[in-house]
C-alpha positions in Angstrom: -10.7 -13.1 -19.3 -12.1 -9.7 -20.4 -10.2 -6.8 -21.3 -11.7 -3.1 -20.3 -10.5 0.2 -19.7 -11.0 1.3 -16.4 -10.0 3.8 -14.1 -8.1 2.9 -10.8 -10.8 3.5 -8.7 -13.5 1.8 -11.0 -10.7 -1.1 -11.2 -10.7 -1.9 -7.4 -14.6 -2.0 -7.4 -14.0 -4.7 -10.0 -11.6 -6.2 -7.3 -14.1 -5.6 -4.8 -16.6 -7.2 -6.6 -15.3 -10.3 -7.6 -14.0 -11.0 -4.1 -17.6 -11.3 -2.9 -17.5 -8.4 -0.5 -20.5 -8.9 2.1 -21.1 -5.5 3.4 -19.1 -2.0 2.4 -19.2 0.8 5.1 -17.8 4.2 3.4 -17.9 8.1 3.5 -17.7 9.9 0.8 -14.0 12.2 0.4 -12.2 13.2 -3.1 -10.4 11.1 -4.5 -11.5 8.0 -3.4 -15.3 8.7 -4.2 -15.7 6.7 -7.3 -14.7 3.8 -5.8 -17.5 3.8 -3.4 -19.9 5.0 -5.8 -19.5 2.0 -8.7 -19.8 -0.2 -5.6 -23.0 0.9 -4.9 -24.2 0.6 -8.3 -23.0 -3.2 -8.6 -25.4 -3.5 -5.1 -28.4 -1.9 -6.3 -27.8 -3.7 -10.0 -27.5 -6.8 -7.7 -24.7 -7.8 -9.6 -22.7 -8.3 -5.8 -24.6 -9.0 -3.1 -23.8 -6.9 -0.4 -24.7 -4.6 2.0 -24.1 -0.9 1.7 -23.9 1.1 4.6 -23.5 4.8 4.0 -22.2 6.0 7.0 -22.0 9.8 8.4 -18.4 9.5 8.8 -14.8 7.9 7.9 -15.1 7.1 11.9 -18.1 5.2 11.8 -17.1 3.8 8.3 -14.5 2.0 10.3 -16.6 1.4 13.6 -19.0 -0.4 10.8 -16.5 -2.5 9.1 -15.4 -3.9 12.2 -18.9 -4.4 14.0 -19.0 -6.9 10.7 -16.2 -8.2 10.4 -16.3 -9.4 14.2 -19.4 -11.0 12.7 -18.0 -12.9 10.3 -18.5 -11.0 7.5 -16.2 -10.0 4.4 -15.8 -6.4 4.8 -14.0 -3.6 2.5 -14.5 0.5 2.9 -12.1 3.2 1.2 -11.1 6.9 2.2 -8.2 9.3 1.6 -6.4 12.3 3.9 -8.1 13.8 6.5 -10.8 10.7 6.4 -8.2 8.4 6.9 -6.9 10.2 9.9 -10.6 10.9 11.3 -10.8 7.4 11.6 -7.9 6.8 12.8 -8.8 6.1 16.4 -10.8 2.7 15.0 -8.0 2.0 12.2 -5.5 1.4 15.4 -8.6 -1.1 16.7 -9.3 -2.9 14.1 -6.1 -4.3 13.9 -5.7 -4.9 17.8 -8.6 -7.0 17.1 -7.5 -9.0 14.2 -10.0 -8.4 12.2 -9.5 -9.3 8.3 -10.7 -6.1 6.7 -9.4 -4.2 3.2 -9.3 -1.0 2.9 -8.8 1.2 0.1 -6.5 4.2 0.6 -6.6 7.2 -2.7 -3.4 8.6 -1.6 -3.8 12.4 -1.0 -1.9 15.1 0.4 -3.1 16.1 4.3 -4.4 19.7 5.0 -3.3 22.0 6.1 -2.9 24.0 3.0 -6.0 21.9 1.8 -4.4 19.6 -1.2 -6.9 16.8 -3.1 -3.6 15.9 -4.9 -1.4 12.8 -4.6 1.3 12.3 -1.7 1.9 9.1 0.5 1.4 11.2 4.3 -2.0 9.7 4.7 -1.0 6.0 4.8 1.8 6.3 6.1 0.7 8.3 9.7 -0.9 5.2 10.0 2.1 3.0 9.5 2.4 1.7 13.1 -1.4 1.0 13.4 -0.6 -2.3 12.5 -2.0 -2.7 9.0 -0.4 -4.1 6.1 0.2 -2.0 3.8 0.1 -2.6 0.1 1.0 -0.3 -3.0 -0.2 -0.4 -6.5 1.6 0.8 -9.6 -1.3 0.8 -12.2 -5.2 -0.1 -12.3 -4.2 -3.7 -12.6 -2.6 -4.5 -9.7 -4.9 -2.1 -8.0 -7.5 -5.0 -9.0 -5.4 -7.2 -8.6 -4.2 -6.3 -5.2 -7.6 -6.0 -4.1 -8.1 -9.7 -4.7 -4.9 -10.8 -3.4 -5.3 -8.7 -0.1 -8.3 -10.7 1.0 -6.4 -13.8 0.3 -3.9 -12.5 2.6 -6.0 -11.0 5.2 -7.8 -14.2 6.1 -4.8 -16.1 5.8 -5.3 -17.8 9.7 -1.5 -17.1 10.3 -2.2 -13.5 9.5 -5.6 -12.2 10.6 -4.6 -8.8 9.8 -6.2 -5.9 8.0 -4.4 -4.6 5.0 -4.5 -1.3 3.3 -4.6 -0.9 -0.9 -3.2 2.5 -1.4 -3.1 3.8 -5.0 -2.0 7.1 -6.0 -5.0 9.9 -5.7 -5.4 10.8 -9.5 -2.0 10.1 -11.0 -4.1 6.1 -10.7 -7.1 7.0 -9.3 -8.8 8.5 -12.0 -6.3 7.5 -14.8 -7.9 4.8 -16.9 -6.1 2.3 -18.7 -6.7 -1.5 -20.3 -7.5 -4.1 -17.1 -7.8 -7.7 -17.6 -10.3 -8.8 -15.6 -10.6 -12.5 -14.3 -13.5 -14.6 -14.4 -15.6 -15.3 -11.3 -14.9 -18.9 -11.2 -10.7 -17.9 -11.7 -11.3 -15.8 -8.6 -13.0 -18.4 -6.8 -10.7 -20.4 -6.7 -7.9 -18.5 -6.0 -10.3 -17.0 -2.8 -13.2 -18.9 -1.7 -16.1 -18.0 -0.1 -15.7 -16.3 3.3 -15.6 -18.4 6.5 -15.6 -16.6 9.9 -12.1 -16.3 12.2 -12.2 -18.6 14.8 -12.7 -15.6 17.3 -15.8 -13.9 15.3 -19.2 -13.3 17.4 -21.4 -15.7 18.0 -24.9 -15.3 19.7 -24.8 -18.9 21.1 -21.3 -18.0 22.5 -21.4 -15.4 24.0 -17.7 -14.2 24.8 -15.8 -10.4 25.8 -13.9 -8.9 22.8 -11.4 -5.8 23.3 -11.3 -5.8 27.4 -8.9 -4.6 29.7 -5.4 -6.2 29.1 -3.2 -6.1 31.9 0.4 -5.7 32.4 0.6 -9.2 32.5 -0.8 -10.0 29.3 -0.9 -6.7 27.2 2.8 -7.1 25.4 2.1 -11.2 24.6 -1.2 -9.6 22.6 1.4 -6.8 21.0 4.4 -9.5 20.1 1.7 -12.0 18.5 0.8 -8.9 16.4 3.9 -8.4 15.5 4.9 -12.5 14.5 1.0 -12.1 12.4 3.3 -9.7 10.5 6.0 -11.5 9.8 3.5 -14.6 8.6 2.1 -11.6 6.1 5.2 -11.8 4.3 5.1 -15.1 3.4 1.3 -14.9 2.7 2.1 -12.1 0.3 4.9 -13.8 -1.8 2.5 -17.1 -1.6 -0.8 -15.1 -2.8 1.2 -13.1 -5.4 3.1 -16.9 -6.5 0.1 -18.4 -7.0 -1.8 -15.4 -8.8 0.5 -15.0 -11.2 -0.4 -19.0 -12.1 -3.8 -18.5 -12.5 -3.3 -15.5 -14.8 0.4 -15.2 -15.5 0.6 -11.8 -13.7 2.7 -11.6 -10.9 4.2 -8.6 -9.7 7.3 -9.7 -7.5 5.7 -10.2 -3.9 7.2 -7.6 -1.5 9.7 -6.0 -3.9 9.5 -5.3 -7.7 13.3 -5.4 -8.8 13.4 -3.5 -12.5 17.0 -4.3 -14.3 18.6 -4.5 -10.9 20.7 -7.9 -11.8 23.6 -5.7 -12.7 23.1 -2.1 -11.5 25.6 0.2 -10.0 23.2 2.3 -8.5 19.5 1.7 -7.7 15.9 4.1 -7.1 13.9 2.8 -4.3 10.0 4.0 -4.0 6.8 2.9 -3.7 3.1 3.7 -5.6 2.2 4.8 -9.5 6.0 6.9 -10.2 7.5 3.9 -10.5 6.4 3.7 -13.8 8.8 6.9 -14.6 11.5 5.8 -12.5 11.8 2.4 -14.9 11.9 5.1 -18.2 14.2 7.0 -16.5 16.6 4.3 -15.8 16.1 2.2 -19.8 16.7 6.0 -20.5 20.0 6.2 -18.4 21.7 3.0 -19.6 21.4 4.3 -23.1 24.1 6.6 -22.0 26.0 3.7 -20.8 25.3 4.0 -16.7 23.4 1.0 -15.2 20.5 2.0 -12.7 17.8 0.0 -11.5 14.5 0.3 -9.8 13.0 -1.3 -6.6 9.6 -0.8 -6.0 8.2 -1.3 -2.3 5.0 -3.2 -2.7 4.5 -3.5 0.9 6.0 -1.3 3.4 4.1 -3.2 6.3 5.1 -5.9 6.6 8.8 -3.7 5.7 10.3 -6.3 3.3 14.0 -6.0 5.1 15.4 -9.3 3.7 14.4 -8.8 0.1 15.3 -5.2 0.1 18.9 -6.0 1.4 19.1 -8.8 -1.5 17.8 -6.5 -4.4 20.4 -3.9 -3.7 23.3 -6.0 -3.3 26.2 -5.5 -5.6 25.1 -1.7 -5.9 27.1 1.1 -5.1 24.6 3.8 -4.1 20.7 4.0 -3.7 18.5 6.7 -4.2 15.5 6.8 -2.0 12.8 9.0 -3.3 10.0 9.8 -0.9 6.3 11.2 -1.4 6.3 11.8 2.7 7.9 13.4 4.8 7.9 12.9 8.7 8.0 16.7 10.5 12.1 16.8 12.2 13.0 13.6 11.3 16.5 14.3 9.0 15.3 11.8 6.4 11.8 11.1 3.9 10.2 7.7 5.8 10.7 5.4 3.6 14.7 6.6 3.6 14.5 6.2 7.3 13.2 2.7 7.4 15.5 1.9 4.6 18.6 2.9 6.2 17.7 1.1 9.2 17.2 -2.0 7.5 20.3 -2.0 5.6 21.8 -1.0 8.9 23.0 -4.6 10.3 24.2 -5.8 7.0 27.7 -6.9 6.3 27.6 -4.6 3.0 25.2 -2.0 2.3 25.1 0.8 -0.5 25.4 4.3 -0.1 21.7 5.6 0.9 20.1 8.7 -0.6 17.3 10.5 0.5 15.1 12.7 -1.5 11.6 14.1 -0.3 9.9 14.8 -3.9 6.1 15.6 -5.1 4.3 16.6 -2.3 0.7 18.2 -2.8 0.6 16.3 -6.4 3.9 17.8 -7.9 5.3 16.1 -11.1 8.0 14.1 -11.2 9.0 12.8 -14.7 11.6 10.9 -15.8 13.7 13.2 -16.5 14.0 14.5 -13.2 14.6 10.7 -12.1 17.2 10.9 -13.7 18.1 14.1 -12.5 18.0 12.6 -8.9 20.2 9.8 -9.8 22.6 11.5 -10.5 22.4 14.1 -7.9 22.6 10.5 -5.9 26.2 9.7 -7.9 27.4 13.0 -7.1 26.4 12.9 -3.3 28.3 9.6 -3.2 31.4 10.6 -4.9 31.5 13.4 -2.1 30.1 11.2 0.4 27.5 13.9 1.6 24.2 11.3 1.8 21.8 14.4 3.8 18.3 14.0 2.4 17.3 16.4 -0.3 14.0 18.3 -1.0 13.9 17.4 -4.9 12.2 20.7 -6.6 11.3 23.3 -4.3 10.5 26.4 -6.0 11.3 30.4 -4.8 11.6 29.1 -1.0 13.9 31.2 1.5 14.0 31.5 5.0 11.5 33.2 7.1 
């Protein structure tokens, strides 16, 4: 295993590579660009055998990737914002169709104002496209997910695209040491690509993506939905048996971070975490036990495990890079509290809506929200709060 120090971006074209893509389709948009662009240079060095379509769109990058997968073919494309949402329309298809494609989402905040910096609305407007969703904290799961995604993604109880998003900038373009696997380690953790039992065949000939009717339309929906439940175990199995072959393994759906004993938790998801752990070794040294949960997958939404990793806890802050126009609550907080909903005991649930557009959040003001979270408790007020808004009044 070789050690380099790669970018994010340049660290899931490593992933990319050494999962044996068989065609990339991909449009060019800030700040996923790189990633795309070291493909192509592996392609023309021939050190992955591929083919490279550039496309004239994030619509037809999509359109593309399915056209090949439906063929059989290992597929993988990137994009960020307002690409993501241009293609939005095939995103929602490719996923009716169950076909196993990865994408790569550079998280950035959506226009308008025009932003290329980091926030978590792009992926998640497409959270009920039915994609899993997967979220690195640092350029090595970001490789590593890569890798793991196709193993999940072609997974016959799955048959489900998933989605690698990793933080635009704050991971993107932040470089760091990467261990990177050998080919043969990878092989055998993901072998070569064999076509779904459903992919096209010219001596076949069959009808893909016809008329469903009321009859038969919510049977296609609820086997969707049971794929995702199957995803769940496929990701605790992949990230199991990863963590074998190269002893790092990253939790499965949830990441719990000194939460054995913690009074009060932070739950998030993408590159902060890292700060969020500081800010909590940071609080205990003053004698107040707080621990992290990172969301590693909020599709499939890891209910079960998130209802495990906060008992005992008293209150839980949940700290949002998204926000979802009139609902009271940041997303995630929303599908938190409705998982915790049903449960016998559940914690006291904070919500916080924090660095949108890009805007730092640093330990210190982790630990600033956790105890804004305490205090909220203590007066039993739990209304989500915008963490950080600067010289804002009414209009």
């Amino acid at each position: 295993m070789a050690r380099a120090v790669l970018s994010g971006n340049e660290a899931v074209a490593v992933g990319v590579k050494l999962a044996r893509v068989q065609v990339v389709a991909a449009y060019p948009i800030t700040p996923q660009t790189t990633i795309v662009e070291k493909i192509a240079e592996y392609v023309d060095r021939g050190e992955l055998k591929a083919r490279f379509m550039a496309v004239e769109s994030e619509h037809s990058a999509m359109a593309a990737c399915i056209g090949a997968a439906a063929g059989g073919a290992r597929v993988f494309t990137a994009t960020s914002s307002q690409g993501l949402l241009y293609m939005s329309e095939m995103v929602f298809w490719a996923a009716g169709a169950r076909l196993p494609i990865v994408m790569a989402v550079a998280n950035r905040a959506v226009a308008p104002p025009w932003s290329i910096w980091c926030d978590h609305n792009d992926a998640l407007s497409q959270r009920d496209a039915g994609w899993i969703q997967l979220w690195a904290e640092s350029a090595q799961e970001a490789m590593d997910m890569v890798i793991q995604a196709y193993r999940v993604a072609e997974d016959e109880r799955v048959l489900l695209p998933v989605m690698v998003n990793l933080d635009g900038f704050l991971l993107s373009h932040a470089y760091e040491p990467v261990d990177v696997p050998e080919q043969s380690l990878v092989g055998r953790f993901l072998p070569e690509k064999t076509p779904a039992p459903y992919w096209i065949d010219p001596s076949e000939p069959r009808s893909y993506g016809t008329i469903a009717a009321p009859d038969t339309y919510m049977e296609f929906r609820y086997k969707l939905q049971v794929s995702m439940g199957n995803a769940a175990r496929a990701i605790e199995e992949a990230d199991e048996e990863w963590g074998k072959l190269t002893g790092r393994r990253y939790g499965g759906l949830v990441e719990r971070y000194r939460c054995d004993d913690a009074e009060i938790g932070v739950i998030l998801a993408g590159s902060w975490a890292g700060d969020a752990k500081e800010a909590a070794d940071l609080l205990r040294r003053k004698g107040l036990r707080v621990g992290v949960i990172r969301l590693r997958a909020t599709r499939p939404f890891p209910a079960d495990e998130l209802a495990e990793a906060v008992e005992g806890m008293d209150a839980v802050a949940v700290v949002d890079r998204a926000f979802s126009p009139g609902l009271p609550s940041g997303v995630l907080a929303a599908e938190v509290k409705a998982a915790l909903y049903d449960r016998a005991r559940r914690p006291f649930v904070k919500g916080f809506v924090a660095g949108l557009g890009g805007r730092d959040v640093t330990p210190l003001d982790f630990a600033t929200i956790v105890e804004l979270t305490l205090r909220s408790f203590k007066e039993g007020r739990g209304a989500t709060e915008w963490y950080g808004l600067r010289g804002w009044r009414p209009w």
